[in-house]
N, C-alpha and C positions, 0 to 999 in steps of 0.2 A: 504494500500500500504506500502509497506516495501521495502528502497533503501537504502544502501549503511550505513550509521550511522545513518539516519532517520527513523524513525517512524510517515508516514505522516497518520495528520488523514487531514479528507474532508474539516473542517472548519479554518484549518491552512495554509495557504500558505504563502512560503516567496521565495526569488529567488531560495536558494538552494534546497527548494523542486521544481523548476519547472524545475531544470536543471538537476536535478535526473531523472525527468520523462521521460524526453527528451531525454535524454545518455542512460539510463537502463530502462525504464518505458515496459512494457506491451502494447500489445490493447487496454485490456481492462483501463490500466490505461490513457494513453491518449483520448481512448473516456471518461473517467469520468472528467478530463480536463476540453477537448470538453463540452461537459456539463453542468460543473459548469460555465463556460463563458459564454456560451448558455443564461441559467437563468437567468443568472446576470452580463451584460456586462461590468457596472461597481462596478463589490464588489470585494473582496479578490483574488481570485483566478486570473480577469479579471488583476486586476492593479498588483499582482505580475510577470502575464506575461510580461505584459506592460516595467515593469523596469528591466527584465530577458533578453528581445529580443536585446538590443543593445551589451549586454556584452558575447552573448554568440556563442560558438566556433564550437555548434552540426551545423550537415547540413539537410536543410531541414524543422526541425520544428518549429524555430524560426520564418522563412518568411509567411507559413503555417498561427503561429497563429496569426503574426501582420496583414496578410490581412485580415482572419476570423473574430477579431474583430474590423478592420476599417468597413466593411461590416456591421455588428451585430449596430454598431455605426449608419451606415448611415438608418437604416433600421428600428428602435427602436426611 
């Protein structure tokens, strides 16, 4: 994935890669997201959403992932 002055790889996540996603990301980049949360509801990707969702100003995808992973939480 390539945003903006990022060069995101998979096993990197910090907020401003998930805010990148979220503004300019692809399908396919947010189902890979999707995904890595999926797998792993609490590793990297999970918890950089995590501290992304309160601060951030897109619409839509923020509430998206914090319900996706309240769920993934209750379910695991």
């Amino acid at each position: 994935m390539k945003h903006r002055h990022l060069d995101i790889q998979t096993d990197q996540w910090g907020i401003a890669v998930i805010e990148s996603i979220w503004e300019r990301g692809t399908d396919e980049d947010i189902r890979t997201l999707l995904r890595e949360c999926m797998n792993d509801p609490f590793g990297p990707a999970a918890n950089a959403v995590r501290r992304a969702v309160p601060h951030s100003k897109v619409y839509g995808y923020p509430l998206m992932f914090r319900y996706f992973l309240e769920r993934l939480e209750q379910t695991r």
